[in-house]
C-alpha positions as CSV (number, residue, x, y, z in Angstrom):
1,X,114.0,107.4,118.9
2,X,111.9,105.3,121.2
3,X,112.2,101.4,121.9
4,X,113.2,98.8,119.1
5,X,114.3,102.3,117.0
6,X,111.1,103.1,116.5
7,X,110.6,107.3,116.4
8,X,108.4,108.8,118.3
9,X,107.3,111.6,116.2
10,X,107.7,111.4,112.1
11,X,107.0,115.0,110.4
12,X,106.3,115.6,106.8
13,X,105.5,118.4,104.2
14,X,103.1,117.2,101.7
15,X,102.5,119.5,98.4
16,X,99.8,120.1,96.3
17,X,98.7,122.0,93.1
18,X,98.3,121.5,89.0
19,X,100.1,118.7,87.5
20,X,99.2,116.6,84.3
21,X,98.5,113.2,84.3
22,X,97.7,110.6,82.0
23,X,94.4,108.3,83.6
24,X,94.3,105.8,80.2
25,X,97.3,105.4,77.4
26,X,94.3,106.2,75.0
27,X,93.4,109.2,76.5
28,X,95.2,112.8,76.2
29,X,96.9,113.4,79.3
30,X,94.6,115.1,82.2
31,X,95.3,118.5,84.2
32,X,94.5,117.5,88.2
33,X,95.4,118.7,91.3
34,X,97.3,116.5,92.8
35,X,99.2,115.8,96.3
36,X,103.0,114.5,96.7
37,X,106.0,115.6,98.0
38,X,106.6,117.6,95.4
39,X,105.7,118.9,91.5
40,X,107.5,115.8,90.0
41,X,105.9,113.3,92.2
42,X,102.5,114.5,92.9
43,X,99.6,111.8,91.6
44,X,96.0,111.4,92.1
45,X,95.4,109.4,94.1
46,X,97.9,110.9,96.4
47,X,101.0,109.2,98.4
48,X,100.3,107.0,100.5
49,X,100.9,107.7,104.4
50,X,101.7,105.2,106.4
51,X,102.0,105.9,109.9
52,X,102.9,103.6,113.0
53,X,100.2,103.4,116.3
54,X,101.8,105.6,118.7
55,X,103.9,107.4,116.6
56,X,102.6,110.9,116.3
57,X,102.4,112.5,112.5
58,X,103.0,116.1,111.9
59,X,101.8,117.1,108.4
60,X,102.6,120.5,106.9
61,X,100.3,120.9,104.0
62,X,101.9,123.0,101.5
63,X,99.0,124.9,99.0
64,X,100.7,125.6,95.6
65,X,97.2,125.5,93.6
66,X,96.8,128.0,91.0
67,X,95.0,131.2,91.0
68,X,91.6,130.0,89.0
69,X,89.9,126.7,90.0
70,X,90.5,123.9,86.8
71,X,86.7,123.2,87.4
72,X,83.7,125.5,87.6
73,X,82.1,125.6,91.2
74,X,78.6,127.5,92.1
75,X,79.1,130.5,94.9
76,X,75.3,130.7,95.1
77,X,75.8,127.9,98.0
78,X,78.4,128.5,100.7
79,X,82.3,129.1,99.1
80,X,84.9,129.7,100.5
81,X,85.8,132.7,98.3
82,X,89.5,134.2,99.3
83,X,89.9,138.3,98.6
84,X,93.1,137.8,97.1
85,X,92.5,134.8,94.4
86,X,93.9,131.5,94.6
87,X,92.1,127.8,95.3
88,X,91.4,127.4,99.1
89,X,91.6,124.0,100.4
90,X,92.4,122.1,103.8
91,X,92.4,118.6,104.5
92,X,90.5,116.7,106.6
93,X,91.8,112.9,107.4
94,X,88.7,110.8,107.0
95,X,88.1,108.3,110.2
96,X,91.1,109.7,112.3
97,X,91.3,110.7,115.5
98,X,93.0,113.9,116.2
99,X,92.7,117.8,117.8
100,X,90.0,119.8,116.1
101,X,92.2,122.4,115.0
102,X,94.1,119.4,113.4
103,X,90.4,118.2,111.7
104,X,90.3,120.0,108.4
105,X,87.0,122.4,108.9
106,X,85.4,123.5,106.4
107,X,86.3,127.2,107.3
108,X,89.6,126.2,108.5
109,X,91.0,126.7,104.5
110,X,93.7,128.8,103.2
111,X,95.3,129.7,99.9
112,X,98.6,129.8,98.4
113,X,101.0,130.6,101.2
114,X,98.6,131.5,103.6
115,X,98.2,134.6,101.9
116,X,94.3,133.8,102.6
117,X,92.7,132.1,105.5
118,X,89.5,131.0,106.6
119,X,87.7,132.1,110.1
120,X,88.8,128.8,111.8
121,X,92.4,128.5,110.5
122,X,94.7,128.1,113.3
123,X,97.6,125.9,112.3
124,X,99.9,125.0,109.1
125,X,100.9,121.7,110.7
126,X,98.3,119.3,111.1
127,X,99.2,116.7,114.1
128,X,97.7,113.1,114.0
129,X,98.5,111.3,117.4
130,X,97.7,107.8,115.5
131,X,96.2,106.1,118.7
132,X,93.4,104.5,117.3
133,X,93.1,101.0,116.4
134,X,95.7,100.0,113.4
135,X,93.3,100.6,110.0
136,X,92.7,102.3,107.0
137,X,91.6,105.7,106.5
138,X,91.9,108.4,103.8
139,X,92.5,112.2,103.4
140,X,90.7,114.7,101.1
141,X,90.1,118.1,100.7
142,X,87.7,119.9,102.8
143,X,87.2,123.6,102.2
144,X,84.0,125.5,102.4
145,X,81.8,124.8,99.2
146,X,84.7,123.1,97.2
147,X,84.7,119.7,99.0
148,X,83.5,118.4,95.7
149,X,85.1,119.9,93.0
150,X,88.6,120.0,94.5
151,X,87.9,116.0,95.2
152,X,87.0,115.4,91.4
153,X,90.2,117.4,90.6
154,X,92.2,115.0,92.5
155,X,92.8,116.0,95.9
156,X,92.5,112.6,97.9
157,X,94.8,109.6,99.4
158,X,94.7,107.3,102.0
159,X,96.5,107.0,105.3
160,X,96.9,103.3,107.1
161,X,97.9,103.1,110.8
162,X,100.0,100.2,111.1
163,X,101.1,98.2,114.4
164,X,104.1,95.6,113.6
165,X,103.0,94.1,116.7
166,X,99.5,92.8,115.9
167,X,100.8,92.7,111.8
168,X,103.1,90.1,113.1
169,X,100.6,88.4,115.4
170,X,97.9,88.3,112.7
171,X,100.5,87.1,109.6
172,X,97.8,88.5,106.9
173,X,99.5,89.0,103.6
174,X,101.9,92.2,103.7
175,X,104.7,93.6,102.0
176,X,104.3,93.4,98.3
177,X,101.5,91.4,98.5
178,X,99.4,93.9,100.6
179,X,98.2,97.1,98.7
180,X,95.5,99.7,98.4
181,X,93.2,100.3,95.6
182,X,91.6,103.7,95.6
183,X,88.3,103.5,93.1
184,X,86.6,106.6,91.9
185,X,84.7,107.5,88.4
186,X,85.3,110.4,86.1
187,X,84.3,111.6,82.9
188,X,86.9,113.5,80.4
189,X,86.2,115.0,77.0
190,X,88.0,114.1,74.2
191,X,90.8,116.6,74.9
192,X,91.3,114.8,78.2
193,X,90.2,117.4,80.3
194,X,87.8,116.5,83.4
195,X,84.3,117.0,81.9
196,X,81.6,117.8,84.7
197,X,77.8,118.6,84.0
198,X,77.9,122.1,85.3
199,X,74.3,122.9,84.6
200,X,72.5,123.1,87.6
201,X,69.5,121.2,89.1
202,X,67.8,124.5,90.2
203,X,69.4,126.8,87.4
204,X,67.2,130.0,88.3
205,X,68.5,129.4,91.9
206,X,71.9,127.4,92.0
207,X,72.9,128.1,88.0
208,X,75.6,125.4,88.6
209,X,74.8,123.0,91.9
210,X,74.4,119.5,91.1
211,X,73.5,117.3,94.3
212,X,75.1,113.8,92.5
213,X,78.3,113.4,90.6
214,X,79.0,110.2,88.2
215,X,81.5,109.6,86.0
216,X,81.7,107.1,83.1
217,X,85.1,105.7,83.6
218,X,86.3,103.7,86.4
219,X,89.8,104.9,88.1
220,X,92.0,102.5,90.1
221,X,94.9,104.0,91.6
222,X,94.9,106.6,88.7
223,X,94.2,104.4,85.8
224,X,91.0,104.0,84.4
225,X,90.0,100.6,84.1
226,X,94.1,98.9,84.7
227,X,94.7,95.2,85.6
228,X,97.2,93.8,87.8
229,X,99.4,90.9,87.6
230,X,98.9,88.4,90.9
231,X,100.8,85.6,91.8
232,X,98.6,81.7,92.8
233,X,98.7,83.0,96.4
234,X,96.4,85.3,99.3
235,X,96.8,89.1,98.6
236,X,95.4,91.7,101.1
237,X,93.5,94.8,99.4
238,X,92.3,97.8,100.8
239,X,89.2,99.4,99.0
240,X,88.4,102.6,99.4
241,X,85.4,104.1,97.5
242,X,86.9,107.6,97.1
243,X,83.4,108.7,94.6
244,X,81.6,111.4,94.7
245,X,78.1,109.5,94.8
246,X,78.5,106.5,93.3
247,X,78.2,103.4,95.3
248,X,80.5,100.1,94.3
249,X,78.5,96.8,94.7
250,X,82.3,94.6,94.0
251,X,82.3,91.2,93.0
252,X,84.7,88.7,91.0
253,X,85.0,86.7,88.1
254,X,85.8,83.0,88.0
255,X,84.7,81.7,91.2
256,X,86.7,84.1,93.5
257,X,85.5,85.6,96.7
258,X,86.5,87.9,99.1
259,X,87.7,87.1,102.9
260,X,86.0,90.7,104.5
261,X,89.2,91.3,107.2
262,X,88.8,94.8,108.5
263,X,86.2,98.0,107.5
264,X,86.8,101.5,108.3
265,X,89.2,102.3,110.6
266,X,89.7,98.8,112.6
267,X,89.6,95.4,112.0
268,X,86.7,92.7,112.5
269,X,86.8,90.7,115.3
270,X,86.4,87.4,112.8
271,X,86.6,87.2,108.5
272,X,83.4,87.4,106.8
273,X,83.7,85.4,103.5
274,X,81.3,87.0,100.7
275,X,80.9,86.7,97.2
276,X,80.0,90.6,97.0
277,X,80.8,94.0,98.7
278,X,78.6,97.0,98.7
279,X,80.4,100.2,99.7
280,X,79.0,103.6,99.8
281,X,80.7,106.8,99.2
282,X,83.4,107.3,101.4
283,X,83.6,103.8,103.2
284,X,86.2,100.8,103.1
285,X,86.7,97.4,103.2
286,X,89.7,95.7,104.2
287,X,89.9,91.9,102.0
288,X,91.9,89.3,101.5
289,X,91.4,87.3,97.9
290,X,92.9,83.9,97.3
291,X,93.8,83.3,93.9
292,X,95.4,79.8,94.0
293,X,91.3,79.0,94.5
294,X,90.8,79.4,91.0
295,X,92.0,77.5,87.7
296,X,91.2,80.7,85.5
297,X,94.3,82.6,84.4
298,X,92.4,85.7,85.3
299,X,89.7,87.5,87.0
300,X,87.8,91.0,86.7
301,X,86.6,92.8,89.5
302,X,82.9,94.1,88.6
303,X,80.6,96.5,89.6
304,X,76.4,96.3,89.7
305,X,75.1,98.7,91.8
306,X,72.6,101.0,90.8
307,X,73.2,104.5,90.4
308,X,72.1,106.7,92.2
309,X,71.6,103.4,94.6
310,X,69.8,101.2,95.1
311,X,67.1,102.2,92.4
312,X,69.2,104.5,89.5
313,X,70.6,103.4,86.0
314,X,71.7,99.7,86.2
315,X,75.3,99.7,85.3
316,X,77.0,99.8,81.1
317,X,79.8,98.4,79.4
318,X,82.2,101.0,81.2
319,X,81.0,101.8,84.9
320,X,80.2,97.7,85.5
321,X,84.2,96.9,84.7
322,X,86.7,98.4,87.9
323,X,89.8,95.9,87.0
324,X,91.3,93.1,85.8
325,X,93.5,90.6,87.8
326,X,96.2,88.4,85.4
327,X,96.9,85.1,87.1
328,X,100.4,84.3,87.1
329,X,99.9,80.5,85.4
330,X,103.0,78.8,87.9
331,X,102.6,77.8,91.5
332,X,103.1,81.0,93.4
333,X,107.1,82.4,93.3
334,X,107.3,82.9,97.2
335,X,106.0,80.4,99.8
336,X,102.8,81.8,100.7
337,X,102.6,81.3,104.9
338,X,100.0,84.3,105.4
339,X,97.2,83.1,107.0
340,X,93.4,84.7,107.8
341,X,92.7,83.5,111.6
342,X,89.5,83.0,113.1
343,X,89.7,85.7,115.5
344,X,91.2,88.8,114.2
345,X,90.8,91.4,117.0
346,X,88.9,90.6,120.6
347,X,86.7,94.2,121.4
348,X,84.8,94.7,124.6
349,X,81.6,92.7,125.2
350,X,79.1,95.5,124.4
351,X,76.2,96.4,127.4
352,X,73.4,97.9,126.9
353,X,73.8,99.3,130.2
354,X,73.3,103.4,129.7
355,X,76.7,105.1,130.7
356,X,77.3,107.1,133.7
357,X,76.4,110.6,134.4
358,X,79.0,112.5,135.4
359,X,77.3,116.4,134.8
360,X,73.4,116.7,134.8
361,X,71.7,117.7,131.9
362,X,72.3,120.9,130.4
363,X,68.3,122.0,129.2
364,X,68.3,123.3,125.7
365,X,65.6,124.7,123.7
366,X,65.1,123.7,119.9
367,X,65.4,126.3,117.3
368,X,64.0,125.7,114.2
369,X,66.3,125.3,111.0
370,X,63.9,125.2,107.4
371,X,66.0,124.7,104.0
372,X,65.3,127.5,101.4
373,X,66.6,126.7,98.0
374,X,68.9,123.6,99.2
375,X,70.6,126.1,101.8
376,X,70.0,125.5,105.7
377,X,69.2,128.8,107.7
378,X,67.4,129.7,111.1
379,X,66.2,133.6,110.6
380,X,67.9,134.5,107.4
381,X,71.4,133.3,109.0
382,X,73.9,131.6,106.9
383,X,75.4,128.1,108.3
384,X,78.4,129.6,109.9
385,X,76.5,131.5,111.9
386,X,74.0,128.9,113.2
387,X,73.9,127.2,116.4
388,X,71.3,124.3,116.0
389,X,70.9,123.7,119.6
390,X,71.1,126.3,122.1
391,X,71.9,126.0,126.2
């Protein structure tokens, strides 16, 4: 234990294979792959980790995925293809800050046990020294030529770094009234089974290989289009846009808006108050939403952006709707004494000042890299083999 009984290292074995879940009460239940500390408790999105700045996080990720992939994947682009069978995967925590060996490369996967490995797997414990600035990030799988398939099976979760010491300083809402929300689409057939277009763009050269994924449904936390009940009172929400492709342009019902506190990784240095919020692939925003500013005894949280964006489809019935927020009618049950302050976090004054040289330049010559059939090469090599830029 370090100072005030706060460890100094926290270590943890996170497992992951085929569960069933249910994403809609209408809906058949769903086989996923899932992450969780174990069979019973694995979900999609996956636990939560919540780590403290400072406080370094060993991870063992434990692979329990079944022989045969649940979705179909294309090996005509580069796969990770094990000799033994199995699902390869290795996670990669989006944002953080951490060894390479601890970073989740692509070639860095392995199967059930380890009984396969990629050419860069080095470790089974992942360590994450959680000295960046206090934010939100997210993991997901990462394996050679599966990234996307083993995501829309369900491999993904976020991470937050915490510091009490600035939570405290800053008295944004926490506790119960601080929580993540994880959006993604999906599509299922009838059966409830994940449906995926697995007819190629190129079919005569990549039979399967589909640049874009986007699902019909809207998933929150694992339930396709839920609601929430709020109290009259500030709430803090971390939104992650865990999609394949599809880009979230948020916005809310009844006169709400959103008080922009943080985006990837870090805090703003001041709110941003904003009646919308795009958010790409991958990215998040960290808000606060006040419902005591509203009347209504509810408010949905809506979607408009294009897809692909900004000049696809416009949004339907299903893929414009995220979630629903019920309005508790009383005065909110607990005092609310959170607060947004003006200043949230004072960063360096930036300079545009070029930074020191501390080793002359190393002369490199280009090389040329040409993409044949939506695969990079430079003379016939595949991308594990390619240097781009050469000393």
């Amino acid at each position: 234990m370090g100072p005030n009984n706060i460890p100094s290292v926290v270590t943890s074995h996170i497992w992951h294979g085929e569960v069933v879940r249910k994403f809609h009460r209408n809906l058949p239940a769903t086989t996923v792959f899932a992450y969780g500390t174990s069979a019973l408790t694995a979900t999609v999105p996956g636990p939560t980790i919540e780590a403290l700045h400072g406080v370094t996080t060993y991870v063992t990720w434990q692979n329990h995925l079944p022989q045969s992939h649940i979705l179909p994947f294309d090996t005509t682009i580069a796969t990770a293809i094990p000799s033994h069978g199995g699902v390869p995967t290795v996670v990669h925590l989006h944002g953080g800050i951490h060894p390479p060996q601890s970073d989740g490369n692509p070639f860095a996967w392995f199967t059930a046990g380890f009984r396969d490995t990629g050419s860069a797997w080095t470790e089974s414990t992942y360590l994450y020294p959680n000295v960046q600035h206090a934010g939100n990030l997210w993991y997901h799988d990462h394996a050679l030529g599966l990234t996307r398939v083993n995501l829309l099976a369900g491999l993904i979760g976020s991470y937050v770094i915490r510091d009490p010491t600035e939570d405290s300083t800053l008295d944004l809402p926490r506790g119960e009234f601080d929580r993540h929300l994880m959006v993604f689409d999906r599509s299922f057939y009838k059966d409830g089974s994940l449906y995926m277009n697995y007819t190629g763009d190129n079919p005569t050269i990549h039979p399967q290989w589909q640049p874009e994924y986007f699902g019909d449904a809207i998933i929150v936390n694992g339930k396709a289009w839920p609601y929430l009940r709020v109290q009259r009172r500030k709430y803090r929400f971390r939104i992650i846009n865990s999609s394949n492709a599809r880009y979230f342009r948020f916005s809310l019902t009844n006169g709400l808006s959103f008080v922009q506190v943080g985006s990837d990784a870090s805090f703003l240095r001041s709110p941003v108050t904003t009646r919308s919020i795009l958010l790409a692939p991958s990215e998040i925003a960290d808000v606060v939403i006040d419902f005591s500013t509203t009347s209504a005894n509810q408010s949905e949280l809506t979607n408009d952006a294009p897809f692909p964006y900004p000049t696809g489809s416009a949004v339907d019935q299903l893929n414009s709707k995220v979630m629903k927020f019920i309005i508790i009618p009383s005065a909110s049950i607990l005092p609310d004494k959170s607060t947004v302050p003006s200043i949230l976090k004072n960063y360096p004054t930036p300079t545009t000042r070029p930074p020191p040289r501390r080793h002359p330049p190393t002369p490199k010559r280009r090389q040329p890299v040409r993409l044949v059939h939506r695969r990079f090469s430079r003379h016939g090599l595949s991308m594990d083999r390619i240097n781009i830029l050469i000393p």
